[in-house]
C-alpha positions, 0 to 999 in steps of 0.5 A, a space after each residue: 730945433 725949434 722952440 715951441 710955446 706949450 703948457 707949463 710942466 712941473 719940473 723934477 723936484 718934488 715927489 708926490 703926485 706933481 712929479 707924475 703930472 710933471 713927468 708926463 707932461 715933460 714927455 709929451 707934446 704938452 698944449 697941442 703945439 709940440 716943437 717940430 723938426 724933420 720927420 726923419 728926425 723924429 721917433 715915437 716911442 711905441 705907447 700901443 694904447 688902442 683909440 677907443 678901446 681904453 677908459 682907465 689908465 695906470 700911470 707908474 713912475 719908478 727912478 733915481 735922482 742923483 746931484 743936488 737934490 741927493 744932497 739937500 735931502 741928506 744921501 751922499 747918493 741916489 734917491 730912489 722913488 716910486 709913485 703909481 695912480 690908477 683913474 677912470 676916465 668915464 669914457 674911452 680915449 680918443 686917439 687924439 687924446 693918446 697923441 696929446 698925453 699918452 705918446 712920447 718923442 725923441 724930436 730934438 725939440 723945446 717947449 716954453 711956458 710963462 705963468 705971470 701974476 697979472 696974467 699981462 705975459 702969460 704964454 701956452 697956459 690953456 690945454 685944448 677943448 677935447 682934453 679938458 673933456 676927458 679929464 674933467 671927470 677922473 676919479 681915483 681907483 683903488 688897484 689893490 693894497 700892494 704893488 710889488 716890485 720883483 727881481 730875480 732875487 725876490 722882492 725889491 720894493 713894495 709901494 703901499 696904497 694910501 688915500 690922503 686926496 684918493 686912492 694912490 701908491 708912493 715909496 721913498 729911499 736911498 739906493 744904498 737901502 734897495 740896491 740897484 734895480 736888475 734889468 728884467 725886474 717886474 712889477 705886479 698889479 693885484 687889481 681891484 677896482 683896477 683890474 690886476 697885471 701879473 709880472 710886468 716888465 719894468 724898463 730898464 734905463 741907464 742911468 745918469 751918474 755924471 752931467 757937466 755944464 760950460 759957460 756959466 756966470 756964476 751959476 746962471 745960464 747964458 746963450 753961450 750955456 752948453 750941456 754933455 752928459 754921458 751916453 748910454 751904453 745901449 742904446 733903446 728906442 723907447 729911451 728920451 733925454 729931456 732937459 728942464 729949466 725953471 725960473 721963479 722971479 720978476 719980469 725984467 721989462 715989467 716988475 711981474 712975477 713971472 714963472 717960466 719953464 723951458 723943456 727940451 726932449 732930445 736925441 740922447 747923444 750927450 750933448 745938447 746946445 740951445 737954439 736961437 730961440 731957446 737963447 732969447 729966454 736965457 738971455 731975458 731971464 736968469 735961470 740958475 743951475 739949481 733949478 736945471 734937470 736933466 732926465 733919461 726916460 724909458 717907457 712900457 706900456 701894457 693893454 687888458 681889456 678897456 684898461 691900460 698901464 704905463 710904467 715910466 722908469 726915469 733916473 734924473 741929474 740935478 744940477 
């Protein structure tokens, strides 16, 4: 496995429009310089977004967080989240744009970030030329009052548009209050200045109910830190584990106020130990459990005309 300096992301913890940007930035090659491993290791997911075809975009965000986040907010069991945004690019994707931030990847590799005060141990902060490019000049788009989100029953859930900084879709609750969301379910689009998609497939991921972890000092990780989680029944192929630590505090070496982030997209076969490399971080910096997510993804994307959407179905464990 090899750990690769890359883009801070957003770890899974709030739910508002950091946890789009978090979520897709956990799952792609963030900076230009993703972890690598053998190409017979390797499986991408299948995005099918056509290079120079597309110039705006819907990205879709619907899951579950079960563990220590549930119980912060006050539900003795999951919280279900959904969150949608629809921009115009002003110009098509290129293809090189798509392989940044549009393709997923089950490499069984890590990425790390380091966001200093005095900018003195700043590692991978700057996205390359192109990408700063095409979005440079978003902007929102309205894609009709309602999204709604169907089952063979009826109506599950409903996410309503509103505009505090832009047009945009979130709703919030337990689960006891929807129920599980079937396999099969759908989603529509009524479409405004976004043109509208008709009953889409929502992906169906299993989600994670249970995660242990060995090998701790009083909640702190160590090199010898190991994680097991429970594999999936069925497995998909377009399903992608991603495991993200967080740590918030001083520099040991320089007092500098340091935020460093460590993200690992792996095989979901319920296991995982940190490579050498990952270990040196672990070991320079005390990352705690209440700052450790892991993550199950599963990803579907469908085209009309220049316009394309993503609905990225996910179901969290906080430590």
């Amino acid at each position: 496995m090899t750990l690769t300096r890359t883009k801070p992301t957003h770890p899974i913890n709030n739910f508002s429009r950091c946890l789009l940007i978090g979520i897709t930035a956990l799952l792609t090659a963030c900076g230009g310089s993703g972890g690598s491993a053998a190409p017979n290791d390797t499986e991408t997911a299948k995005v099918q977004v056509p290079a120079n075809t597309v110039s705006r975009m819907g990205s879709i965000v619907l899951g579950s967080v079960s563990g220590t986040a549930a119980d912060l907010l006050g539900t003795s069991n999951r919280i279900v989240h959904g969150y949608a945004e629809f921009v115009d690019y002003g110009q098509v994707l290129t293809q090189a744009y798509i392989d940044e931030r549009l393709s997923f990847t089950n490499d069984d590799s890590c990425e790390y970030a380091i966001d200093s005060s005095d900018d003195s141990k700043d590692v991978g902060l700057e996205s390359p030329a192109h990408i700063k490019a095409l979005e440079s000049n978003l902007r929102l788009l309205n894609a009709g009052d309602t999204l709604g989100i169907t089952t063979a029953a009826g109506t599950w859930a409903e996410m309503q548009l509103l505009n505090d900084f832009g047009a945009y879709y979130e709703f919030q609750t337990d689960v006891h209050s929807l129920g599980e969301l079937p396999q099969g379910s759908t989603l529509s689009i009524p479409g405004q200045e976004f043109p509208g998609f008709a009953a889409m497939t929502i992906p169906h991921v299993e989600p994670i109910t249970d995660s242990t972890v060995s090998n701790l000092n009083n909640r702190v990780l160590s090199a010898e830190t190991t994680f097991n989680w429970t594999k999936p029944i069925q497995t998909v192929s377009s399903d992608l584990i991603v495991l993200s630590l967080s740590f918030y505090g001083s520099d040991l070496e320089s007092d500098t106020e340091v935020e460093v982030q460590i993200n690992c997209r792996l095989a979901d076969d319920g296991e995982f130990t940190p490579s050498n490399d990952m270990k040196q971080l672990l070991a320079q910096y005390p990352f705690e459990m209440n700052d450790v997510y892991l993550s199950r993804f599963g990803i579907a994307t469908e085209i009309n005309g220049n316009a394309a959407v993503q609905i990225i179905r996910y179901s969290t464990y906080s430590f």
